[in-house]
C-alpha positions as CSV (number, residue, x, y, z in Angstrom):
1,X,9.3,10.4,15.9
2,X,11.7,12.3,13.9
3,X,11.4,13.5,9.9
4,X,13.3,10.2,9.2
5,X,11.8,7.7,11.2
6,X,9.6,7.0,8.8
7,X,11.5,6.6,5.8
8,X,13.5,4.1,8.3
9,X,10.8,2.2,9.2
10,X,9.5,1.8,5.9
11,X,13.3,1.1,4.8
12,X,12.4,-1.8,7.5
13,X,9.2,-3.4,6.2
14,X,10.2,-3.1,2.4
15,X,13.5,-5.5,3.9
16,X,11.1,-7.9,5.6
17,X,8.1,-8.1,3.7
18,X,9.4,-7.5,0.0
19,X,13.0,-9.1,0.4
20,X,13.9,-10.0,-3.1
21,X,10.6,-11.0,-4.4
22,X,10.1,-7.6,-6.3
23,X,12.5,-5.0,-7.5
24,X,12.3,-1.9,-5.3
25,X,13.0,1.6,-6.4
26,X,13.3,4.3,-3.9
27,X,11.4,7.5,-5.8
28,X,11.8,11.3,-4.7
29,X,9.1,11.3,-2.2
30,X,6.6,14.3,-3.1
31,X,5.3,16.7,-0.8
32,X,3.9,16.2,2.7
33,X,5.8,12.5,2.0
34,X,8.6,11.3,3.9
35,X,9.8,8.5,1.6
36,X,8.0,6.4,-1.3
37,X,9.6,3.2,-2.6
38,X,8.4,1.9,-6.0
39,X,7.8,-2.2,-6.6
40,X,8.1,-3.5,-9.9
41,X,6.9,-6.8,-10.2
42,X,7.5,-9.5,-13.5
43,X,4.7,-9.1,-15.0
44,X,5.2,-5.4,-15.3
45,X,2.8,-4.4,-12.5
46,X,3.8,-1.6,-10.3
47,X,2.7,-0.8,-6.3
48,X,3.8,2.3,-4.0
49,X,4.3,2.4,-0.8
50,X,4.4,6.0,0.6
51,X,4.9,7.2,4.6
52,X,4.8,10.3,6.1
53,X,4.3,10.8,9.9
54,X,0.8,9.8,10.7
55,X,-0.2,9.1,6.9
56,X,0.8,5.6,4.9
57,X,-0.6,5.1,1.6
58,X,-0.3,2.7,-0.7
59,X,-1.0,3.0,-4.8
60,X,-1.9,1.2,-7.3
61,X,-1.5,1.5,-11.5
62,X,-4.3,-0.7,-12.8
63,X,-7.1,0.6,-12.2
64,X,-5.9,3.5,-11.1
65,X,-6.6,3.6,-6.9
66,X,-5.4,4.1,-3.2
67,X,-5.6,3.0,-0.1
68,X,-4.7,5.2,3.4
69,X,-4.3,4.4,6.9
70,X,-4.0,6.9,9.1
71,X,-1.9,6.6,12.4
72,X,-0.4,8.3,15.6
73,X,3.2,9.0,15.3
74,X,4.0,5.6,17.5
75,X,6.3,3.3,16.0
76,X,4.6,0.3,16.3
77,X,1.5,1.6,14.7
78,X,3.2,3.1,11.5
79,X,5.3,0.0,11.2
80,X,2.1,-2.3,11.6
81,X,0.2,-0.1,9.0
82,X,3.2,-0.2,6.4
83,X,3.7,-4.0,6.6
84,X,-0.2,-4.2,5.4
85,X,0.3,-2.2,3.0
86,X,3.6,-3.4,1.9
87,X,1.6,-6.9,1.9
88,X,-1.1,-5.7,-0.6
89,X,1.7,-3.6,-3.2
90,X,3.7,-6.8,-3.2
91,X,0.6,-8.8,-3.8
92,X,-0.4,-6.9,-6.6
93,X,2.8,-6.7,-8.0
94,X,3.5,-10.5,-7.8
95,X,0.2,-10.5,-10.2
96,X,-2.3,-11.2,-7.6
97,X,-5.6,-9.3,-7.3
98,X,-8.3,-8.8,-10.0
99,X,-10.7,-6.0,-11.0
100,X,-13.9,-6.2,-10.4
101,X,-17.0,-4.0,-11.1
102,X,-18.9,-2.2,-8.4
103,X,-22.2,-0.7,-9.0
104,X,-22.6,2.5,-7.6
105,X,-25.2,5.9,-8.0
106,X,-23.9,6.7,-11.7
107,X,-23.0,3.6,-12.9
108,X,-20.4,0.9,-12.5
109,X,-16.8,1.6,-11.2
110,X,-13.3,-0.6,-10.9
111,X,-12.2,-1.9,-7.6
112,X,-9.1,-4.1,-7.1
113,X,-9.9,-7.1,-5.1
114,X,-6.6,-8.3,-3.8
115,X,-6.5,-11.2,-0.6
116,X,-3.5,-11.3,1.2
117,X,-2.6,-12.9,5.2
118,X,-4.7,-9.9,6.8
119,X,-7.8,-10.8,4.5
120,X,-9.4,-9.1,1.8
121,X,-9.0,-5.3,0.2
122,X,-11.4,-3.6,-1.8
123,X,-10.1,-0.6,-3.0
124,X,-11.5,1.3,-5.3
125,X,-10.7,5.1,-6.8
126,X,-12.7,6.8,-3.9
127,X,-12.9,4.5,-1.1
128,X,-11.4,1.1,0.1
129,X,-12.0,-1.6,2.7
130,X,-9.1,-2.6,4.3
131,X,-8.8,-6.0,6.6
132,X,-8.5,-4.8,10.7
133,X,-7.9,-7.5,13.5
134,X,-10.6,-7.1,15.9
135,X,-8.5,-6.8,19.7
Protein backbone atom coordinates (compact mmCIF):
# COMPACT_ATOMS: atom_id res chain seq x y z
CA UNK A 1 0.00 0.00 0.00
CA UNK A 2 1.45 3.28 -0.49
CA UNK A 3 1.78 6.49 2.15
CA UNK A 4 -1.52 7.62 0.65
CA UNK A 5 -3.55 4.71 0.45
CA UNK A 6 -4.73 5.13 3.50
CA UNK A 7 -5.71 8.57 3.66
CA UNK A 8 -7.72 7.45 0.34
CA UNK A 9 -9.34 4.77 1.78
CA UNK A 10 -10.44 6.51 4.66
CA UNK A 11 -11.31 9.54 2.23
CA UNK A 12 -13.70 6.42 1.01
CA UNK A 13 -15.45 5.26 4.15
CA UNK A 14 -15.95 8.88 5.68
CA UNK A 15 -17.98 9.21 1.86
CA UNK A 16 -20.02 6.12 2.48
CA UNK A 17 -20.53 5.78 6.04
CA UNK A 18 -20.70 9.53 7.13
CA UNK A 19 -22.23 11.08 3.82
CA UNK A 20 -23.79 14.27 5.09
CA UNK A 21 -25.00 13.16 8.34
CA UNK A 22 -22.14 14.90 10.32
CA UNK A 23 -19.82 17.67 9.37
CA UNK A 24 -16.34 16.33 8.54
CA UNK A 25 -13.09 18.20 9.06
CA UNK A 26 -9.95 16.93 7.69
CA UNK A 27 -7.21 17.79 10.63
CA UNK A 28 -3.27 17.76 10.13
CA UNK A 29 -2.72 14.21 10.83
CA UNK A 30 0.04 13.95 13.67
CA UNK A 31 2.88 11.80 13.76
CA UNK A 32 3.05 8.10 12.76
CA UNK A 33 -0.71 9.21 11.17
CA UNK A 34 -1.54 9.11 7.71
CA UNK A 35 -4.73 11.21 7.79
CA UNK A 36 -7.34 12.05 10.61
CA UNK A 37 -10.75 13.47 9.78
CA UNK A 38 -12.74 15.29 12.53
CA UNK A 39 -16.85 14.65 12.91
CA UNK A 40 -18.80 17.17 14.46
CA UNK A 41 -22.05 16.18 15.19
CA UNK A 42 -25.34 18.64 16.36
CA UNK A 43 -25.28 18.27 19.55
CA UNK A 44 -21.74 19.44 19.67
CA UNK A 45 -20.16 15.98 20.16
CA UNK A 46 -16.99 15.30 18.30
CA UNK A 47 -15.37 11.62 16.99
CA UNK A 48 -11.94 10.99 15.16
CA UNK A 49 -11.13 8.77 12.88
CA UNK A 50 -7.31 8.40 12.35
CA UNK A 51 -5.31 5.76 9.77
CA UNK A 52 -2.01 5.02 9.31
CA UNK A 53 -0.76 1.81 7.58
CA UNK A 54 -1.53 -1.07 9.81
CA UNK A 55 -3.02 1.17 12.75
CA UNK A 56 -6.84 2.76 12.71
CA UNK A 57 -8.01 4.45 15.73
CA UNK A 58 -10.75 6.06 16.50
CA UNK A 59 -11.32 8.88 19.57
CA UNK A 60 -13.62 9.99 21.52
CA UNK A 61 -14.11 13.57 23.67
CA UNK A 62 -16.48 12.62 26.39
CA UNK A 63 -15.13 10.71 28.50
CA UNK A 64 -12.04 11.02 27.20
CA UNK A 65 -11.15 7.27 25.32
CA UNK A 66 -9.86 5.26 22.25
CA UNK A 67 -10.31 2.49 20.52
CA UNK A 68 -7.52 0.57 17.97
CA UNK A 69 -7.53 -2.09 15.52
CA UNK A 70 -4.67 -3.20 14.30
CA UNK A 71 -4.31 -4.61 10.63
CA UNK A 72 -1.96 -5.93 7.74
CA UNK A 73 -1.45 -3.42 5.04
CA UNK A 74 -4.26 -5.22 2.79
CA UNK A 75 -6.90 -3.10 1.57
CA UNK A 76 -9.75 -4.88 2.40
CA UNK A 77 -8.73 -5.21 6.01
CA UNK A 78 -7.98 -1.48 6.66
CA UNK A 79 -11.04 -0.46 4.79
CA UNK A 80 -13.20 -3.05 6.87
CA UNK A 81 -11.61 -1.78 10.13
CA UNK A 82 -12.25 2.02 9.26
CA UNK A 83 -15.87 1.56 8.27
CA UNK A 84 -16.35 0.09 12.11
CA UNK A 85 -14.89 2.64 13.32
CA UNK A 86 -16.24 5.29 11.25
CA UNK A 87 -19.65 3.55 12.44
CA UNK A 88 -19.02 4.05 16.10
CA UNK A 89 -17.49 8.07 15.68
CA UNK A 90 -20.67 8.73 13.71
CA UNK A 91 -22.70 7.09 16.35
CA UNK A 92 -21.43 8.97 18.96
CA UNK A 93 -21.49 12.06 17.30
CA UNK A 94 -25.20 11.65 16.12
CA UNK A 95 -25.66 11.58 20.14
CA UNK A 96 -25.80 7.93 20.61
CA UNK A 97 -23.86 6.07 23.32
CA UNK A 98 -23.90 6.64 27.13
CA UNK A 99 -21.35 6.48 29.97
CA UNK A 100 -21.35 4.12 32.12
CA UNK A 101 -19.34 3.14 35.31
CA UNK A 102 -16.98 0.25 35.44
CA UNK A 103 -15.60 -1.02 38.61
CA UNK A 104 -12.20 -1.87 38.48
CA UNK A 105 -8.96 -2.55 41.17
CA UNK A 106 -8.92 1.28 42.36
CA UNK A 107 -12.21 2.27 41.97
CA UNK A 108 -14.73 3.08 39.42
CA UNK A 109 -13.81 4.33 35.80
CA UNK A 110 -15.99 5.75 32.61
CA UNK A 111 -16.56 3.56 29.63
CA UNK A 112 -18.64 4.72 26.53
CA UNK A 113 -21.15 2.16 25.68
CA UNK A 114 -22.10 2.90 22.18
CA UNK A 115 -24.38 -0.03 19.85
CA UNK A 116 -24.09 0.28 16.38
CA UNK A 117 -24.81 -2.58 13.19
CA UNK A 118 -21.57 -4.60 14.28
CA UNK A 119 -22.91 -4.77 18.01
CA UNK A 120 -21.71 -3.33 21.04
CA UNK A 121 -18.41 -1.15 22.08
CA UNK A 122 -17.07 -0.70 25.37
CA UNK A 123 -14.39 1.46 25.39
CA UNK A 124 -12.98 2.75 28.11
CA UNK A 125 -9.61 5.01 28.75
CA UNK A 126 -7.27 1.83 28.83
CA UNK A 127 -9.00 -0.84 27.12
CA UNK A 128 -12.16 -1.46 24.87
CA UNK A 129 -14.24 -4.37 23.47
CA UNK A 130 -14.86 -4.05 20.11
CA UNK A 131 -17.82 -6.19 18.13
CA UNK A 132 -15.73 -9.09 15.62
CA UNK A 133 -17.85 -11.35 13.18
CA UNK A 134 -16.92 -14.78 13.98
CA UNK A 135 -15.92 -16.49 10.11
Amino acid sequence: MTPEGPRSLLEQVVGAVVGGAAEVEWVEPGDGWTAHVRLHGAGGRLSHVLTSPEVQEARFDVPPCSVVIVTTTDEDEVLEALAKLARAALEYSRGGGQVERARGVFGTRPVLVLRTEDGEWRIGKRSASIPYQRL
